[in-house]
Biotite code that builds the C-alpha atoms (Angstrom):
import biotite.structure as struc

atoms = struc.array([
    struc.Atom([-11.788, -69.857, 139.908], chain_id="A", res_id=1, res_name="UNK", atom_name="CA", element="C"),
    struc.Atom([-11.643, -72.579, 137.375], chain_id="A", res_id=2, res_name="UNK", atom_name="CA", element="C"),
    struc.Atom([-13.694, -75.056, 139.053], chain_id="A", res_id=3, res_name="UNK", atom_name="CA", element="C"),
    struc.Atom([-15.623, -76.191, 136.247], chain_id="A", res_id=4, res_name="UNK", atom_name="CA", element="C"),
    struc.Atom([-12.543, -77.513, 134.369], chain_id="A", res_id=5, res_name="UNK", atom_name="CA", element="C"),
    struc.Atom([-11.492, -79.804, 137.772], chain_id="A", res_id=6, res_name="UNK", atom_name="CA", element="C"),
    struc.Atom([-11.761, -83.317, 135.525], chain_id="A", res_id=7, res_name="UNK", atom_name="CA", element="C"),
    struc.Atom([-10.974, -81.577, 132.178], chain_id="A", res_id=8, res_name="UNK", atom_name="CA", element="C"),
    struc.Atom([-7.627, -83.196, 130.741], chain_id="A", res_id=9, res_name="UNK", atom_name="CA", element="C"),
    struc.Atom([-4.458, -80.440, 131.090], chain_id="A", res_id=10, res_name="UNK", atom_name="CA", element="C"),
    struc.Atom([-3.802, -80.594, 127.702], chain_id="A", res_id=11, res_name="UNK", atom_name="CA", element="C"),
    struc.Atom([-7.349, -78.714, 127.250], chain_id="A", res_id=12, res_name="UNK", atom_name="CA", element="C"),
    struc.Atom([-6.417, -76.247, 129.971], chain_id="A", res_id=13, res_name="UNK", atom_name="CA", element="C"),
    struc.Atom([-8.174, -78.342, 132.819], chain_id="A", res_id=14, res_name="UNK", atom_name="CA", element="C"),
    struc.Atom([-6.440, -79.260, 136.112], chain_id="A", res_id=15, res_name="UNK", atom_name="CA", element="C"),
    struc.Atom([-6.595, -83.306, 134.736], chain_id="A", res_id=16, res_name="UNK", atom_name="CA", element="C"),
    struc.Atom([-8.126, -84.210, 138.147], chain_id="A", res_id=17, res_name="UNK", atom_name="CA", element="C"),
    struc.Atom([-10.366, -88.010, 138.563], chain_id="A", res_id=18, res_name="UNK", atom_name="CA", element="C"),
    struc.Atom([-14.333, -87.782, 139.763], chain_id="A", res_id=19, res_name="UNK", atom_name="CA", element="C"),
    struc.Atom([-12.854, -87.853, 143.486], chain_id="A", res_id=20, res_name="UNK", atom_name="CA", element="C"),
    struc.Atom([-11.687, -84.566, 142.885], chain_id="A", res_id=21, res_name="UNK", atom_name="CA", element="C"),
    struc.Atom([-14.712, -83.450, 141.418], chain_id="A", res_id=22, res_name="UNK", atom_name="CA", element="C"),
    struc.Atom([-16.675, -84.885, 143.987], chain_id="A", res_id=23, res_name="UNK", atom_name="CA", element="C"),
    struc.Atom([-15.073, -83.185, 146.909], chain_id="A", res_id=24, res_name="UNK", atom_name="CA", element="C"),
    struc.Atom([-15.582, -80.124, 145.183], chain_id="A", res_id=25, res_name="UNK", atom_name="CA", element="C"),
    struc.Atom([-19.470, -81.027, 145.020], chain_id="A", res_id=26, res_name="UNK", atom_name="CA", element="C"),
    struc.Atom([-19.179, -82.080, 148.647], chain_id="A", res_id=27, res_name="UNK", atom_name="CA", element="C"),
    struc.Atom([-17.738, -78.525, 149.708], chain_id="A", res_id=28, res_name="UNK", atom_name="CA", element="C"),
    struc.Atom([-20.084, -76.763, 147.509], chain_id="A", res_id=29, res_name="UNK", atom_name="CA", element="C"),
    struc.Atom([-22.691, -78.683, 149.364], chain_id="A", res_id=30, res_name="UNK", atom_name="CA", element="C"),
    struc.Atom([-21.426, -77.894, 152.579], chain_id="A", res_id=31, res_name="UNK", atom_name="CA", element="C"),
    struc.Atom([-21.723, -73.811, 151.560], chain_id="A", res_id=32, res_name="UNK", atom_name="CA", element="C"),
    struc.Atom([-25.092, -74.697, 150.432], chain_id="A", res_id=33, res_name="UNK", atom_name="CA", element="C"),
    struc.Atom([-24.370, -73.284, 147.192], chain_id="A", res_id=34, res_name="UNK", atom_name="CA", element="C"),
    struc.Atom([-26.866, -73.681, 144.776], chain_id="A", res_id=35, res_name="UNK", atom_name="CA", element="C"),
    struc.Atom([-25.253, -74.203, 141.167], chain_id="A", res_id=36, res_name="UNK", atom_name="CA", element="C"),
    struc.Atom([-24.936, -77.010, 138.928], chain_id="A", res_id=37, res_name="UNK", atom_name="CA", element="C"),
    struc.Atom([-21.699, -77.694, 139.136], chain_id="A", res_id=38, res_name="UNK", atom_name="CA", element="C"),
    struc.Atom([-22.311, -81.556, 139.081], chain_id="A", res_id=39, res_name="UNK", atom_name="CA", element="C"),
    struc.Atom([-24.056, -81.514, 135.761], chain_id="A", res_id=40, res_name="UNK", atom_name="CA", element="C"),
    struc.Atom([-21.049, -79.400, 134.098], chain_id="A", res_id=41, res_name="UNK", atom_name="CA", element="C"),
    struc.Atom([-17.833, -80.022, 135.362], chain_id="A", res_id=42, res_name="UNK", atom_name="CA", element="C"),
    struc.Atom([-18.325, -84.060, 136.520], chain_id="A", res_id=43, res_name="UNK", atom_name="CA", element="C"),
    struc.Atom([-21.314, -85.098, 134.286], chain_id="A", res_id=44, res_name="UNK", atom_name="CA", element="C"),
    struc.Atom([-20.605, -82.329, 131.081], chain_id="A", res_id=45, res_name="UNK", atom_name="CA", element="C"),
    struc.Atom([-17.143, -83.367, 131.280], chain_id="A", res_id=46, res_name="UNK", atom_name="CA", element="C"),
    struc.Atom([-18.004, -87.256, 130.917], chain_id="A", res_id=47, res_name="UNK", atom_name="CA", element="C"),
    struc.Atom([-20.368, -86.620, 128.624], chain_id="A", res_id=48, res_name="UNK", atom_name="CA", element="C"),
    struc.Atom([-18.331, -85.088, 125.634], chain_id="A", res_id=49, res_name="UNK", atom_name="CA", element="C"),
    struc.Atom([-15.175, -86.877, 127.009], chain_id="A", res_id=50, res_name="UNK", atom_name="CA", element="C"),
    struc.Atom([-13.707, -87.187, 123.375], chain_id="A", res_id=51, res_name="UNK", atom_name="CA", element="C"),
    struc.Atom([-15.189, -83.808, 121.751], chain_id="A", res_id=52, res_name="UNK", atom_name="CA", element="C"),
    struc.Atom([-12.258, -81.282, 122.732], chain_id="A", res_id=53, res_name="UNK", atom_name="CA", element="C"),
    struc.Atom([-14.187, -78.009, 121.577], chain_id="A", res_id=54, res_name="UNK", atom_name="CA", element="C"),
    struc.Atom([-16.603, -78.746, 123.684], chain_id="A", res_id=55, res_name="UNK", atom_name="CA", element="C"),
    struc.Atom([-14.708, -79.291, 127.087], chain_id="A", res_id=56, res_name="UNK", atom_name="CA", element="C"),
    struc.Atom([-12.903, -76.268, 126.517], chain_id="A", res_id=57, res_name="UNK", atom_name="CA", element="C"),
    struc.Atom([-16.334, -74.503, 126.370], chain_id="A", res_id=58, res_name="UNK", atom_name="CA", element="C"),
    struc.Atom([-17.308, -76.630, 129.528], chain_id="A", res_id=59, res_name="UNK", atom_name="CA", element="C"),
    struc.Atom([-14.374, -75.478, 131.720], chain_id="A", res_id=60, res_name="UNK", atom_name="CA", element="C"),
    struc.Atom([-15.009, -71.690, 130.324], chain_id="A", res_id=61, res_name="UNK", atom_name="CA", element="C"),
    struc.Atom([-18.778, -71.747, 131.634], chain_id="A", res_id=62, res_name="UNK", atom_name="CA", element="C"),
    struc.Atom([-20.071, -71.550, 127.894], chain_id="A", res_id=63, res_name="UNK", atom_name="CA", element="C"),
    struc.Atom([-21.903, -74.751, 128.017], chain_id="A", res_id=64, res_name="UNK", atom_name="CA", element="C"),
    struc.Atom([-23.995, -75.620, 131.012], chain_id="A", res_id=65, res_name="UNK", atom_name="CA", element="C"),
    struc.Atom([-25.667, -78.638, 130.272], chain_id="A", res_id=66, res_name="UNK", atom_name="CA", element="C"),
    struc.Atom([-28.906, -80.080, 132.557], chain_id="A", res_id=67, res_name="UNK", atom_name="CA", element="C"),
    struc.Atom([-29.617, -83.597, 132.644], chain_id="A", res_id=68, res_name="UNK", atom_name="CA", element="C"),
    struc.Atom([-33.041, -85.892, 132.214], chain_id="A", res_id=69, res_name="UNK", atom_name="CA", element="C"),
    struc.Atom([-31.805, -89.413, 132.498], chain_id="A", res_id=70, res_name="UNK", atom_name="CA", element="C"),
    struc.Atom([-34.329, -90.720, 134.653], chain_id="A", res_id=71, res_name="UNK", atom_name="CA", element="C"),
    struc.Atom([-36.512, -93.459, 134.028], chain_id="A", res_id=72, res_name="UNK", atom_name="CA", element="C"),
    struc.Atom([-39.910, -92.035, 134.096], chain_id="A", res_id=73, res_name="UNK", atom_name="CA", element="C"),
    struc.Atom([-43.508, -94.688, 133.517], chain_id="A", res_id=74, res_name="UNK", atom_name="CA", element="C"),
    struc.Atom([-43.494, -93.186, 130.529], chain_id="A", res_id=75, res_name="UNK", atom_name="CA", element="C"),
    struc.Atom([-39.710, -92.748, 128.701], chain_id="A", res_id=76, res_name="UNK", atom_name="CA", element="C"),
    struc.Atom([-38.627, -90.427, 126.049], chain_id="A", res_id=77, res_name="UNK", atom_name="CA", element="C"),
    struc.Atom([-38.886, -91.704, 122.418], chain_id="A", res_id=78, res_name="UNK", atom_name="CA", element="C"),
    struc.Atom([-37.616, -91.311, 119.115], chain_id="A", res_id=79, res_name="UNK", atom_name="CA", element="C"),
    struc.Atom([-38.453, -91.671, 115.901], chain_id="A", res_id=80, res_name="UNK", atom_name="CA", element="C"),
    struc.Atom([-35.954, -91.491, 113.154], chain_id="A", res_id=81, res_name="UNK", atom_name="CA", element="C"),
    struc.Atom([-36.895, -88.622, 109.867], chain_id="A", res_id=82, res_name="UNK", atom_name="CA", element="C"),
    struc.Atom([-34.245, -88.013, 107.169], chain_id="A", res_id=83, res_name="UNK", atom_name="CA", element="C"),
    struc.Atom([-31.700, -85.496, 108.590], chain_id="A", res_id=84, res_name="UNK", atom_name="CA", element="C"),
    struc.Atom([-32.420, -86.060, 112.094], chain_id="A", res_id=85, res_name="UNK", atom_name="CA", element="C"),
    struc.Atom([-34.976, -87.149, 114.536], chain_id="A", res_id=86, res_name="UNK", atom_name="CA", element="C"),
    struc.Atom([-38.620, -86.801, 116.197], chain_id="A", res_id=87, res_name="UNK", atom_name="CA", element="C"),
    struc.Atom([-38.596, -86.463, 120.087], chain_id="A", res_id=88, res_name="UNK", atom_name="CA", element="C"),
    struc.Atom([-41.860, -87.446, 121.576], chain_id="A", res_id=89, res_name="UNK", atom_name="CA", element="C"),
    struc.Atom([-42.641, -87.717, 125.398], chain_id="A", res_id=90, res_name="UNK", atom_name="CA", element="C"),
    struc.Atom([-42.258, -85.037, 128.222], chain_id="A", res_id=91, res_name="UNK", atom_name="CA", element="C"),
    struc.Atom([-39.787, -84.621, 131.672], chain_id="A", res_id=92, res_name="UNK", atom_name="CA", element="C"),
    struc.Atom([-41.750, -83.456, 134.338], chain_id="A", res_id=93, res_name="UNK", atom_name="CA", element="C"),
    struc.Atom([-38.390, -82.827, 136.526], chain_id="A", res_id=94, res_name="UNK", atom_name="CA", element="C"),
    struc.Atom([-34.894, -81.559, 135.134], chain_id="A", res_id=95, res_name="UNK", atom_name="CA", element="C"),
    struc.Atom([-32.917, -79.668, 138.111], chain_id="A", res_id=96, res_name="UNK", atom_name="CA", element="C"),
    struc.Atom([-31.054, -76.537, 137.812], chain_id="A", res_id=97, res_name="UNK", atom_name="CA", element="C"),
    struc.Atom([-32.604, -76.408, 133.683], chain_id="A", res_id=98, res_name="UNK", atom_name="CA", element="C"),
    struc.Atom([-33.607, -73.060, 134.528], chain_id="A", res_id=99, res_name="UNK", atom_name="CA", element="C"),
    struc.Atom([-29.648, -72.051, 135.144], chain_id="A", res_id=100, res_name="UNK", atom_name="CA", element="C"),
    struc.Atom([-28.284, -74.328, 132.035], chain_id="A", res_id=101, res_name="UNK", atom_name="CA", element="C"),
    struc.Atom([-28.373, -73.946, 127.982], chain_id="A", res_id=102, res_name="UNK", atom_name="CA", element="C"),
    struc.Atom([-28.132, -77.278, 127.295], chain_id="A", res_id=103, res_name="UNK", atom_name="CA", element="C"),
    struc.Atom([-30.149, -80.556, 128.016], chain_id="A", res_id=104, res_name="UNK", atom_name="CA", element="C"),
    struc.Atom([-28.913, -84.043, 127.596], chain_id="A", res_id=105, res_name="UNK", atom_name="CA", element="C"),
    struc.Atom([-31.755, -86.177, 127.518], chain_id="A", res_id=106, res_name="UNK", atom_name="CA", element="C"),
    struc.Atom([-32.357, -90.371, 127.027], chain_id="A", res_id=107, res_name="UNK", atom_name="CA", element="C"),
    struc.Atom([-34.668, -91.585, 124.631], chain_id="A", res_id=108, res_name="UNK", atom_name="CA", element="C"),
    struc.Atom([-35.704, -95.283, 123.193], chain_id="A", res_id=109, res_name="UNK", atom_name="CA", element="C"),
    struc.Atom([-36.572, -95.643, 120.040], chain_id="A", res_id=110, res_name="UNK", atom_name="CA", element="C"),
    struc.Atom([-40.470, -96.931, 119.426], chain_id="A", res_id=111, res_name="UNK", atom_name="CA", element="C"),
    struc.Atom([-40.487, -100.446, 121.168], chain_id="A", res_id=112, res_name="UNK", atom_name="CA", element="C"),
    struc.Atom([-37.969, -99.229, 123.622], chain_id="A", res_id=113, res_name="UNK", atom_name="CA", element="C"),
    struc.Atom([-35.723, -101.563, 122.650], chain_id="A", res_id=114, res_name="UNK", atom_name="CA", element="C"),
    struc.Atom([-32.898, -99.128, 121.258], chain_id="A", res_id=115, res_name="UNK", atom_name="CA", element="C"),
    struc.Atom([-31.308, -96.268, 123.385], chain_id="A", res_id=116, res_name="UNK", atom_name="CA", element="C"),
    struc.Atom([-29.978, -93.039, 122.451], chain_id="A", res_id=117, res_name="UNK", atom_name="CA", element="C"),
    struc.Atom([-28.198, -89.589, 124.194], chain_id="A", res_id=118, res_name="UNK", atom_name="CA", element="C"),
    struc.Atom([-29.487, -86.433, 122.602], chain_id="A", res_id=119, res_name="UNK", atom_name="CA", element="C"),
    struc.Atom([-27.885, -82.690, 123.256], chain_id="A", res_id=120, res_name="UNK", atom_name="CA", element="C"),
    struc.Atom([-30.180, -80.120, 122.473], chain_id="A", res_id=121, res_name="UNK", atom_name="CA", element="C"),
    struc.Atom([-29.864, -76.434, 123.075], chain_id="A", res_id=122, res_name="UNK", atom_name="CA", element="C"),
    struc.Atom([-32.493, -75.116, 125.310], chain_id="A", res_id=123, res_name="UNK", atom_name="CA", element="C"),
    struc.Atom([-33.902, -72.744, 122.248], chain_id="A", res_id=124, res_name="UNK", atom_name="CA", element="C"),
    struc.Atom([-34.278, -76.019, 120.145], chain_id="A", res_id=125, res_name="UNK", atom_name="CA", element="C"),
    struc.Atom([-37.877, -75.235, 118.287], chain_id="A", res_id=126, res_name="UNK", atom_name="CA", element="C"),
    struc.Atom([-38.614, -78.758, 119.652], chain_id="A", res_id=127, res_name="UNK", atom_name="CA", element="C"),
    struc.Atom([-38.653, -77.964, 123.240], chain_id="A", res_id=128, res_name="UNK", atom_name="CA", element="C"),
    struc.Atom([-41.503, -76.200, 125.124], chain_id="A", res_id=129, res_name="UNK", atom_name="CA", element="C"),
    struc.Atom([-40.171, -75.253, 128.705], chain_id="A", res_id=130, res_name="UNK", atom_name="CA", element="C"),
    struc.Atom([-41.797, -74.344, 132.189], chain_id="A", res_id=131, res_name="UNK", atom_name="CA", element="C"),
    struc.Atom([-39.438, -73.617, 135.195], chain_id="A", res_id=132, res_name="UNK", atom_name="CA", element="C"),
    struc.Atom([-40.709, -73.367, 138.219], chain_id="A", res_id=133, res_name="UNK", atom_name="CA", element="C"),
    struc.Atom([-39.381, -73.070, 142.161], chain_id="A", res_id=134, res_name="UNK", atom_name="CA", element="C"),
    struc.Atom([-38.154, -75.697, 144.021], chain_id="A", res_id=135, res_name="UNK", atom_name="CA", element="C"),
    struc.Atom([-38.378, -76.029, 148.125], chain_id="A", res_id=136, res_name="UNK", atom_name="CA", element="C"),
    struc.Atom([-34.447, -75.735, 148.193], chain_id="A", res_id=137, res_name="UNK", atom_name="CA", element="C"),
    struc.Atom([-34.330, -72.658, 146.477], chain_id="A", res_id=138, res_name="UNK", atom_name="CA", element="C"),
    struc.Atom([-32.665, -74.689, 143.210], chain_id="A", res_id=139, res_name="UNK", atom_name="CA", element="C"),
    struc.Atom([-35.363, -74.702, 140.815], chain_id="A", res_id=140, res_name="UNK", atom_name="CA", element="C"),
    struc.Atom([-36.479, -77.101, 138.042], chain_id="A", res_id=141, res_name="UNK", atom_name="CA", element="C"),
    struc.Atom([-38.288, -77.286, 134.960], chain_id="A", res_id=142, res_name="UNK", atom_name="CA", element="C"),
    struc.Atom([-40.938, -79.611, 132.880], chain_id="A", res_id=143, res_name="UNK", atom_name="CA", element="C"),
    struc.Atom([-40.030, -80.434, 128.991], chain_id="A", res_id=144, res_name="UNK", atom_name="CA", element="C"),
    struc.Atom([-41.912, -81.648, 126.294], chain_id="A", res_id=145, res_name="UNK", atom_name="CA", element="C"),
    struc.Atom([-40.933, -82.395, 122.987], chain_id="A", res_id=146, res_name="UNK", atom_name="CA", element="C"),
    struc.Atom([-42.677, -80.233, 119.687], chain_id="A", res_id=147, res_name="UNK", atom_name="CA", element="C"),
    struc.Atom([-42.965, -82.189, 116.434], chain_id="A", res_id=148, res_name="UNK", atom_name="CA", element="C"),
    struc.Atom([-40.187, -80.650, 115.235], chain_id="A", res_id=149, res_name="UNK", atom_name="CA", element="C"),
    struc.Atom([-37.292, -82.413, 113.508], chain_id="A", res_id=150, res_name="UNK", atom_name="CA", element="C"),
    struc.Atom([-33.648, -82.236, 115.086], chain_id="A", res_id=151, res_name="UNK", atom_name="CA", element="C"),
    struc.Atom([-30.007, -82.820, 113.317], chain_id="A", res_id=152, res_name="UNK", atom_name="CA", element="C"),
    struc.Atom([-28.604, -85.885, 113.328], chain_id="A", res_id=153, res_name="UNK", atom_name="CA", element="C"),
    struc.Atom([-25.749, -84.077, 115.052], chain_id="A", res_id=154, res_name="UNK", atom_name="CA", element="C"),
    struc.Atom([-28.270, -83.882, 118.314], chain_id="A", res_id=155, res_name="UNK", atom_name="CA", element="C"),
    struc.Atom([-27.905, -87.535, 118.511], chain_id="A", res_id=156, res_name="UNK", atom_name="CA", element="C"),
    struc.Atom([-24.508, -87.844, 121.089], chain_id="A", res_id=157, res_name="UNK", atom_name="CA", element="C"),
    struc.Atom([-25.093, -91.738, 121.121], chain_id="A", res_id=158, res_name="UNK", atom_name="CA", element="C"),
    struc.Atom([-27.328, -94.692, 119.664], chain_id="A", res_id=159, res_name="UNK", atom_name="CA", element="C"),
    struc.Atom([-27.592, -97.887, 120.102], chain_id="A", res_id=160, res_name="UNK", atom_name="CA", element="C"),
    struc.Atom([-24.788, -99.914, 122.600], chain_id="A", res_id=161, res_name="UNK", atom_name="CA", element="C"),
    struc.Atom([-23.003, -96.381, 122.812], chain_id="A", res_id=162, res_name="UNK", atom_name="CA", element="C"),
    struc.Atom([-25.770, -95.058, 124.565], chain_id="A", res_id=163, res_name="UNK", atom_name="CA", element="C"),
    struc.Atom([-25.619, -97.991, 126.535], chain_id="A", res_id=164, res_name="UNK", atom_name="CA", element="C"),
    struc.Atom([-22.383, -97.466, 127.706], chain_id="A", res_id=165, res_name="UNK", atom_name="CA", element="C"),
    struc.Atom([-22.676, -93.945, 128.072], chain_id="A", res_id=166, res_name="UNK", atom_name="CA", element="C"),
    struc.Atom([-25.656, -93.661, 130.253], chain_id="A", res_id=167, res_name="UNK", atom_name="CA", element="C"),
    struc.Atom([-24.401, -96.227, 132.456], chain_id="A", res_id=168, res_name="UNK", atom_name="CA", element="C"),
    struc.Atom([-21.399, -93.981, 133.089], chain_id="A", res_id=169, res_name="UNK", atom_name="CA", element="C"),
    struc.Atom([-23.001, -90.857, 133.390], chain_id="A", res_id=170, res_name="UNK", atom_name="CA", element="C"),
    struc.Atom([-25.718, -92.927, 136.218], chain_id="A", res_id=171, res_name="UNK", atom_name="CA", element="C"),
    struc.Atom([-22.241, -93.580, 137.588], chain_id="A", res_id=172, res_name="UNK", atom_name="CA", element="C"),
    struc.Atom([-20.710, -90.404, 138.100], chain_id="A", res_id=173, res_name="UNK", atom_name="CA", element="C"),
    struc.Atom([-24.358, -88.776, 138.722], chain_id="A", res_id=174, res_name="UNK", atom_name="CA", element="C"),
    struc.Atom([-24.964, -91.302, 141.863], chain_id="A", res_id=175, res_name="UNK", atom_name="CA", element="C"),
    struc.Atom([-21.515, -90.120, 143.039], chain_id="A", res_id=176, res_name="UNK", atom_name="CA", element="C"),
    struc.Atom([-21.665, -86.470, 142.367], chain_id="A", res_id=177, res_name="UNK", atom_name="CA", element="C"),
    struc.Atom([-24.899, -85.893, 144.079], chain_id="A", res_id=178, res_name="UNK", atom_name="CA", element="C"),
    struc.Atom([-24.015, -88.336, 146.839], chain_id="A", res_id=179, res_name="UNK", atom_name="CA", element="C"),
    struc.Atom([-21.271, -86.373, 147.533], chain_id="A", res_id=180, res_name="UNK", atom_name="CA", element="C"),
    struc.Atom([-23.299, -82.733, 146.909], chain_id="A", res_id=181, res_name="UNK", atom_name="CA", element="C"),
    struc.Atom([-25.735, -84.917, 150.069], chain_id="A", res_id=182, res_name="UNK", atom_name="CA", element="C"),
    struc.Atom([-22.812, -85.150, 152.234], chain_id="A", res_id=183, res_name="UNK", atom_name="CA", element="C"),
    struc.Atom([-22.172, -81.715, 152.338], chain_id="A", res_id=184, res_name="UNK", atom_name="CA", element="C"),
    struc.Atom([-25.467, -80.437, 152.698], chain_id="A", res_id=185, res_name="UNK", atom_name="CA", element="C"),
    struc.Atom([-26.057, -83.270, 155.707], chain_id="A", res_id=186, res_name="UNK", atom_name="CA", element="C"),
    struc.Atom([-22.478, -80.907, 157.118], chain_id="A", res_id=187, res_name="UNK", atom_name="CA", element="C"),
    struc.Atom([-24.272, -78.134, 156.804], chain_id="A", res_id=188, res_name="UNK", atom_name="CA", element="C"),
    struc.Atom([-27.607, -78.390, 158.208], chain_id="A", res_id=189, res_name="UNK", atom_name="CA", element="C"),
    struc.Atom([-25.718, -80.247, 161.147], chain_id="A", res_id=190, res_name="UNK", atom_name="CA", element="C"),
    struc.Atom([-23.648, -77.293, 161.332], chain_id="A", res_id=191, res_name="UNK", atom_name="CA", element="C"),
    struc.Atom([-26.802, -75.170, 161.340], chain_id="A", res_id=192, res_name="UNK", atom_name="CA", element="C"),
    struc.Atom([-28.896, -77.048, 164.168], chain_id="A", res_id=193, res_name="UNK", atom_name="CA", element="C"),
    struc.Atom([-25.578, -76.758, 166.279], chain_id="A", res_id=194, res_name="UNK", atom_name="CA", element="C"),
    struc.Atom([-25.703, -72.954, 166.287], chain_id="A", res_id=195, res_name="UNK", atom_name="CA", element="C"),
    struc.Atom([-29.358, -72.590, 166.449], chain_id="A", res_id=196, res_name="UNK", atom_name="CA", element="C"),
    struc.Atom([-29.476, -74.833, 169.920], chain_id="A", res_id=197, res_name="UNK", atom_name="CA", element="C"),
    struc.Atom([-26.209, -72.565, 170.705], chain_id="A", res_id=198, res_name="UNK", atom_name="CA", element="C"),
    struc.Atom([-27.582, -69.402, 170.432], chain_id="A", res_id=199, res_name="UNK", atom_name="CA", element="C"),
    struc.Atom([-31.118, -70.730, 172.258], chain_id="A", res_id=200, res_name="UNK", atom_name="CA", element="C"),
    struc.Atom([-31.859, -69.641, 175.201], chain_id="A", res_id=201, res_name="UNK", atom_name="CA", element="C"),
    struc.Atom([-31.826, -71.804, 178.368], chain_id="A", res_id=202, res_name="UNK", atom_name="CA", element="C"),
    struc.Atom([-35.337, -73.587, 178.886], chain_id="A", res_id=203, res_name="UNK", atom_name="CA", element="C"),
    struc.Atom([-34.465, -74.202, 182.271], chain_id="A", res_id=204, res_name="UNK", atom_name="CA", element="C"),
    struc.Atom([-35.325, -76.988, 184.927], chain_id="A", res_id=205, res_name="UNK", atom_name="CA", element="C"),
    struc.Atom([-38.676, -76.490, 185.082], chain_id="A", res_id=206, res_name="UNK", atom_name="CA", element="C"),
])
């Protein structure tokens, strides 16, 4: 139906709608307790390569599905820096809906986590080793870690005070995606528990 190009600008063949938009999509996709990653594509994919047209056009068409590990684990993603790319070290033991996405967009900090950066990788990057497994609502996840394996400097979305700013968006529209997603899963099960004690027979007075 389109959904996935809700914040995508017009001129790209999107409907040119804000993050509300998007988010009361995630809300009513919540509400039908429909498990996709909508989020991650259309609101966070969609911020993400805000200023690379070819690939929002592949966003809104379903081509790119990206999954997201931006949280701040005891031990954070790092880089190291080899000539034509870079060196991913460290593992995710969470990424939602991976299983159901081809690509990951992952945070890393360079060796004395001073330095941040955004990398995209494909999921059949020679650098990733991948393990889904099920979830208790039915979603799924998976656990990364990195291989030794050199990556393109074109894997590298954002370094430095771009990476910054980036993340700090994308924590942004993720807190208000999922928020949203919450709200209509909170509908639901209310919904639920309403016509379960409907449909439950009378315990009576004594």
């Amino acid at each position: 139906m389109g959904w996935l190009s809700v914040v995508i600008p017009t001129e790209l063949g999107g409907f040119g709608g804000s993050i509300i938009d998007g988010c009361l999509l995630a809300r009513e996709l919540g509400r039908g307790h429909i498990g996709v990653p909508f989020a991650e594509s259309a609101i966070l994919g969609a911020k993400t390569f805000a200023n690379d047209p070819r690939m929002l056009e592949q966003i809104a068409q379903g081509q790119v599905k990206p999954a997201y590990a931006l949280q701040d684990d005891a031990e954070p993603l790092t880089f190291q820096r080899r000539d034509g790319g870079y060196i991913l070290l460290g593992a995710k033991p969470f990424v939602r809906f991976a299983s159901d996405t081809n690509m990951l967009i992952v945070k890393a900090f360079d060796e004395v986590k001073n330095v941040p950066a955004v990398f995209g990788l494909s999921k059949d990057s020679p650098a990733l080793k991948l393990d889904s497994y099920p979830t208790l609502d039915g979603i799924g996840a998976t656990s990364l870690a990195f291989e030794s394996h050199v990556i393109g400097d074109d894997s590298c979305l954002a370094i430095g005070e771009a990476a910054h700013k980036l993340i700090d968006g994308l924590e942004l529209a993720m807190c208000l995606a999922f928020s949203a997603e919450a709200v209509g899963l909170m509908e639901f099960l209310v919904d639920a528990t309403v016509n379960i004690l409907r449909c439950a027979p009378s315990l009576g007075s004594h």
